[in-house]
C-alpha positions as CSV (number, residue, x, y, z in Angstrom):
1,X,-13.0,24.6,-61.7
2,X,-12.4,25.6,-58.1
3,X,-11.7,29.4,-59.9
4,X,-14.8,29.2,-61.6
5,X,-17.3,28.3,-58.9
6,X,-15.6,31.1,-56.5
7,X,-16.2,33.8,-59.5
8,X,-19.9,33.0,-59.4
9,X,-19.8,32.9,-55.6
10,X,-18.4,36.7,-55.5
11,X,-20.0,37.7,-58.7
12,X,-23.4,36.8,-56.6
13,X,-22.4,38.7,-53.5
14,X,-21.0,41.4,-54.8
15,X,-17.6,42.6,-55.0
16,X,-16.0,44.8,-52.3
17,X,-19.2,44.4,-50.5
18,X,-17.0,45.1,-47.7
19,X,-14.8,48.1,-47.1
20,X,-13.1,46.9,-43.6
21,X,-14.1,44.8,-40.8
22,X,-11.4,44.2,-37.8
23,X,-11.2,45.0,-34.1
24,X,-10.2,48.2,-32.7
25,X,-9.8,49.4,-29.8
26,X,-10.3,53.4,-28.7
27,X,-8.9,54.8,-25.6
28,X,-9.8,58.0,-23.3
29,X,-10.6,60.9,-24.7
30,X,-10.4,59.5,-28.2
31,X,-12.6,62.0,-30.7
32,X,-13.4,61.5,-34.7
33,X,-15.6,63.0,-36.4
34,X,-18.3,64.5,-37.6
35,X,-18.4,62.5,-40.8
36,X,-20.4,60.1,-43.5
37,X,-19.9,58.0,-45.6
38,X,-22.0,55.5,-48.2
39,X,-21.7,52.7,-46.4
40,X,-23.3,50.8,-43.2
41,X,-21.3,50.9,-40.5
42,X,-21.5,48.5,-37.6
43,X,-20.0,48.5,-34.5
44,X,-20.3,45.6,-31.5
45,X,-19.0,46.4,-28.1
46,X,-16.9,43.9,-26.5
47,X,-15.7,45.8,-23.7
48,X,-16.0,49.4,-22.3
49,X,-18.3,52.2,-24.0
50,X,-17.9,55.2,-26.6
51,X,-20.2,57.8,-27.7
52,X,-21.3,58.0,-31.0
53,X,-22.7,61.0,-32.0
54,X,-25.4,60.9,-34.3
55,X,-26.7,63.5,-35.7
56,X,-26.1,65.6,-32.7
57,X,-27.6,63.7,-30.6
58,X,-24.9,61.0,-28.3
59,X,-25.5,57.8,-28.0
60,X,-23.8,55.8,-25.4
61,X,-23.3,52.5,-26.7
62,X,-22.3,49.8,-24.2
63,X,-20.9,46.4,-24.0
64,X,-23.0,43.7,-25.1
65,X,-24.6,45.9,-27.5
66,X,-24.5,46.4,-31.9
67,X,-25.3,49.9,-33.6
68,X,-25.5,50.1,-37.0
69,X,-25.3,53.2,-38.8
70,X,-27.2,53.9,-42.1
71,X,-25.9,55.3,-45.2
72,X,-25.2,59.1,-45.4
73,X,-25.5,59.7,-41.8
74,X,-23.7,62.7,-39.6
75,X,-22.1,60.7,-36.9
76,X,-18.4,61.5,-34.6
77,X,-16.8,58.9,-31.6
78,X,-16.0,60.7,-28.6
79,X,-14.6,58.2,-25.7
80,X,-15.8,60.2,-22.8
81,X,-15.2,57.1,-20.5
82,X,-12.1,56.6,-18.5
83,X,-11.5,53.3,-20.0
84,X,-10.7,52.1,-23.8
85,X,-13.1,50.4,-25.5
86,X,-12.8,47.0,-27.4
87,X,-15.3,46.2,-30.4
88,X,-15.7,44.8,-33.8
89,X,-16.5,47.7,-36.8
90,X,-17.7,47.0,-40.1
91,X,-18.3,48.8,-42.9
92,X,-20.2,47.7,-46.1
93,X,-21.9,48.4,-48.8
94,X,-25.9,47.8,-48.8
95,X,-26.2,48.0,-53.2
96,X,-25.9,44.3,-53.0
97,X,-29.1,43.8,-51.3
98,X,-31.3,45.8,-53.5
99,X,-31.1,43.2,-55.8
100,X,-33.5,41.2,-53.7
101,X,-36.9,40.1,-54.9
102,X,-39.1,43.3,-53.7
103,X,-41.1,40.4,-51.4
104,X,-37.8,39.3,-49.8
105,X,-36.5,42.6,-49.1
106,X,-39.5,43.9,-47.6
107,X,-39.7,40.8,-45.2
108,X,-36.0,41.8,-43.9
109,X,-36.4,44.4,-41.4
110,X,-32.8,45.2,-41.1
111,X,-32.5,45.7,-45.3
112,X,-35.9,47.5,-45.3
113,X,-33.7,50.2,-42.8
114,X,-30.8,49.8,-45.0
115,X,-32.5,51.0,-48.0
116,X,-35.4,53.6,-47.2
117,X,-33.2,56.5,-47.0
118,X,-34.6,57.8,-43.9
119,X,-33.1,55.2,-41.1
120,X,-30.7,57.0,-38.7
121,X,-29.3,54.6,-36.6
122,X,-30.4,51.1,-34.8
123,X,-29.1,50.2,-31.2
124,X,-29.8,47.0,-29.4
125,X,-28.4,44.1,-27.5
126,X,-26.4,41.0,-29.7
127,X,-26.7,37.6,-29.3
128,X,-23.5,35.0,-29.0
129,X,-24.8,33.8,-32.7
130,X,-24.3,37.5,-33.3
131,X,-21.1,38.1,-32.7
132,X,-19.3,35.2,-33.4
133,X,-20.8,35.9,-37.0
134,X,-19.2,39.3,-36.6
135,X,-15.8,37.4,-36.0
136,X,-16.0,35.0,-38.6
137,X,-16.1,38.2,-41.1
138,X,-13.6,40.1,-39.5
139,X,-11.3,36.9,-39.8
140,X,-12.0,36.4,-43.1
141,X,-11.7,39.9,-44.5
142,X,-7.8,39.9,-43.4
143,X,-7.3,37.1,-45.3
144,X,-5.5,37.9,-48.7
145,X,-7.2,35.3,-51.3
146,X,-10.0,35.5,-53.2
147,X,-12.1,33.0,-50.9
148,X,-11.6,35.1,-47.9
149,X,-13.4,37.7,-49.7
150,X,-16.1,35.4,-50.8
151,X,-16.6,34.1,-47.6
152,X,-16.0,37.6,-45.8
153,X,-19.2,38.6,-48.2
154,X,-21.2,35.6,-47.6
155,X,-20.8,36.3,-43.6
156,X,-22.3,39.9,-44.3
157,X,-25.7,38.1,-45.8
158,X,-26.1,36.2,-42.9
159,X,-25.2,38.7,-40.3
160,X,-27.9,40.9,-41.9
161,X,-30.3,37.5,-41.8
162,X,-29.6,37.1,-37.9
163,X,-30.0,40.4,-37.2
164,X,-33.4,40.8,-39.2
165,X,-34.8,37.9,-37.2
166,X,-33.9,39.3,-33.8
167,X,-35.4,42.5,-34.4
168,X,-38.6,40.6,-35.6
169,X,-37.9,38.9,-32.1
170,X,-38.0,41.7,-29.7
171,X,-38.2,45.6,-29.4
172,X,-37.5,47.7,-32.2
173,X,-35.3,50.5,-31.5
174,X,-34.4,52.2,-35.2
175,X,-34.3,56.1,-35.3
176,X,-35.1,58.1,-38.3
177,X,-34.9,61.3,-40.2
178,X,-38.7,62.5,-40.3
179,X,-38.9,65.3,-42.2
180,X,-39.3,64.8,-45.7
181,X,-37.3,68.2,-47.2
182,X,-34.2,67.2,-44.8
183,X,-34.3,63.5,-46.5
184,X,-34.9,65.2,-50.5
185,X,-32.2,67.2,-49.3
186,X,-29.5,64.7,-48.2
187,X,-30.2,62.8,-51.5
188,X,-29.7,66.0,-53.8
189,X,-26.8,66.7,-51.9
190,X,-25.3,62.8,-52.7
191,X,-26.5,63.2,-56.6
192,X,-24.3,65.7,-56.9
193,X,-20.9,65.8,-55.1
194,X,-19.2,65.9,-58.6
195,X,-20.0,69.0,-58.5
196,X,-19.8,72.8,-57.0
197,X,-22.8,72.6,-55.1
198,X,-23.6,75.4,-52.5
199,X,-27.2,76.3,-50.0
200,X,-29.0,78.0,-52.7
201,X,-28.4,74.9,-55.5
202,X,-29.6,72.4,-52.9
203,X,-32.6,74.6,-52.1
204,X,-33.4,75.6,-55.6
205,X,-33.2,71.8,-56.2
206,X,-35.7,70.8,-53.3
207,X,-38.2,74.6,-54.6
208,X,-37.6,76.2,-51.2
209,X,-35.4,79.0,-50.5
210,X,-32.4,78.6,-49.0
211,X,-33.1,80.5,-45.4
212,X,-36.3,77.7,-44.9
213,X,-34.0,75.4,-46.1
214,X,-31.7,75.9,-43.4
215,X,-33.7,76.2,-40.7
216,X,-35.3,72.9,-41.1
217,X,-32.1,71.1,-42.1
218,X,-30.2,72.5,-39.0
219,X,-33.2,71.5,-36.8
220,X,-33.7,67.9,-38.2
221,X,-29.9,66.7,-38.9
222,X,-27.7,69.0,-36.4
223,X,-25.7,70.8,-38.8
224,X,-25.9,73.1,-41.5
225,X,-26.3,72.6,-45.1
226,X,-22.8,73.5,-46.1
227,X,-21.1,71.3,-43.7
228,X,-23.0,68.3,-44.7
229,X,-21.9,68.7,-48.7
230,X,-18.2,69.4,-47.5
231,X,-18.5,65.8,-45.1
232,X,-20.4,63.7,-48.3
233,X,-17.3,65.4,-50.2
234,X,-14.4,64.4,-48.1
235,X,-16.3,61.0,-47.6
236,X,-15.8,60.4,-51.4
237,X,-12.5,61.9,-51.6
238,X,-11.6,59.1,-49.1
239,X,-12.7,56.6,-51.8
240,X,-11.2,58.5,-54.6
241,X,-7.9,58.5,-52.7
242,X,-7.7,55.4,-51.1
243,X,-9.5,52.9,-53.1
244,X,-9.3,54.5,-56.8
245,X,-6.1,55.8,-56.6
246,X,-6.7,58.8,-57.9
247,X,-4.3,62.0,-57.5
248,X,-5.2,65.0,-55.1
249,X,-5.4,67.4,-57.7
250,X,-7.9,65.3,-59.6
251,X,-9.6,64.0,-56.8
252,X,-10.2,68.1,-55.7
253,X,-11.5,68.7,-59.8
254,X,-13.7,66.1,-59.7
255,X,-15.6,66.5,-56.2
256,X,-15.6,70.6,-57.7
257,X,-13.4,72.4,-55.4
258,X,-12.0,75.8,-56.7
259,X,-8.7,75.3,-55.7
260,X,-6.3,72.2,-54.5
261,X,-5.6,74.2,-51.7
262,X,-8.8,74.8,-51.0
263,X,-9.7,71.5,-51.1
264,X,-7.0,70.3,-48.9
265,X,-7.7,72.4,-45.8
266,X,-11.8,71.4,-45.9
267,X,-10.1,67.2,-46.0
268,X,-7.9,68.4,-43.2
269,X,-10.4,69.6,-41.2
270,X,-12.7,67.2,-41.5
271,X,-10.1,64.0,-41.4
272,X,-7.8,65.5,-39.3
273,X,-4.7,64.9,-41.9
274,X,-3.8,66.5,-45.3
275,X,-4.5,64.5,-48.2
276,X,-1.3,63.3,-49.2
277,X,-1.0,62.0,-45.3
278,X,-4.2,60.0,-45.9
279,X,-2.8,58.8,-49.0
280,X,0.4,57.2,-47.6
281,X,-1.4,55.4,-44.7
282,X,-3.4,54.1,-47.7
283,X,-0.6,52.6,-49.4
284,X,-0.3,49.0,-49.3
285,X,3.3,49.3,-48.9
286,X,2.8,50.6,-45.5
């Protein structure tokens, strides 16, 4: 019975709603990045401060303070301080919530931001309620049975809840991508990263040509064209590796690199390790 009722609980939720949630801590000098990835990311400082580079533009985020980081955004750390830092990340997937009424989701700021495809980032001060949320999931996530996960998942709902009301509460502070042919861009990049994809198919695909294209792609998201379909790619090749299990020489075919070679030098470059390195501090075994 007790099986049963925690099936319907995750089936409800959503399974692997969450990809990770635990503390870290980064120290001096620390830099990642640039990258993306499907999921939201949040991150709520304890102690210190990091940069988080979004979209070329830094943003100093400080203790006492949550950023959240929409889907398929640019974004690096940098710890420019002399001090680490000491906060709870998260990373999860949004799909669950767009199986919300329409009148629900709408009322939800925070899902609303989630979900219009345009949302940068969001900065902003937590409450206690806040964070201890924030603790309960990352407790419950390194738990190893099933009602962890169920619970992990149920946390994530009312984190996004709490959060929703508190932005209702006070100032909004949410950034966006404006321009509409940067945004139809983005999207035709992540419809297609099973693919070879290069300037001029994302252009033809958005019926500009590919010099406008990249004028106004550099000058709304900070980078060009080309390194944005090589970060979605190694984003999913992390998913491919890590979660699916799948080998690097498949993984490479199926994101449409010409070469496993080829492919492992752009996931170097972007990750900082080979693939095979990323795949052994996968393993569960380790």
């Amino acid at each position: 019975m007790e099986s049963n009722v925690l099936e319907k609980i995750i089936l409800q939720q959503g399974q692997n709603m969450i990809h990770n949630a635990l503390p870290r801590t980064l120290e001096p000098g620390y830099f990642f990045g640039p990258h993306c990835h499907e999921n939201v990311e949040l991150c709520l400082m304890l102690e210190g401060e990091c940069d988080i580079i979004v979209n070329g533009q830094a943003v100093t985020v400080h203790a006492g303070e949550v950023m959240v980081i929409f889907s398929h955004i640019i974004h690096a750390f940098h710890m420019a301080s002399d001090r680490p830092s000491h906060f709870l990340q998260m990373h999860f997937c949004p799909r669950s919530f767009l199986s919300m009424k329409p009148a629900v989701r709408d009322s939800l700021r925070l899902v609303q931001y989630m979900t219009d495809e345009h949302s940068a980032y969001l900065i902003r001060p937590y409450t206690p309620q806040l964070a201890y949320c924030m603790e309960r999931i990352c407790d419950e996530w390194a738990g190893e049975e099933v009602h962890h996960t169920a619970l992990a998942d149920t946390y994530v709902s009312e984190f996004v809840l709490l959060l929703s009301r508190e932005i209702e509460q006070s100032y909004r502070d949410i950034f966006v991508i404006h321009n509409p042919l940067a945004i139809k861009a983005i999207q035709y990049i992540n419809g297609h990263l099973n693919r070879k994809i290069s300037l001029a198919d994302v252009a033809k695909g958005c019926n500009v040509t590919p010099r406008y294209l990249s004028e106004v792609f550099k000058a709304h998201v900070n980078i060009t064209v080309n390194s944005y379909i090589n970060i979605a790619k190694i984003d999913r090749a992390t998913n491919y590796i890590g979660t699916d299990h799948l080998s690097v020489t498949e993984t490479a075919s199926r994101l449409g690199f010409t070469s496993t070679q080829y492919f492992a030098k752009v996931f170097k470059r972007y990750t900082g390790v080979s693939p095979s390195e990323f795949n052994w501090a996968q393993s569960p075994s380790v």
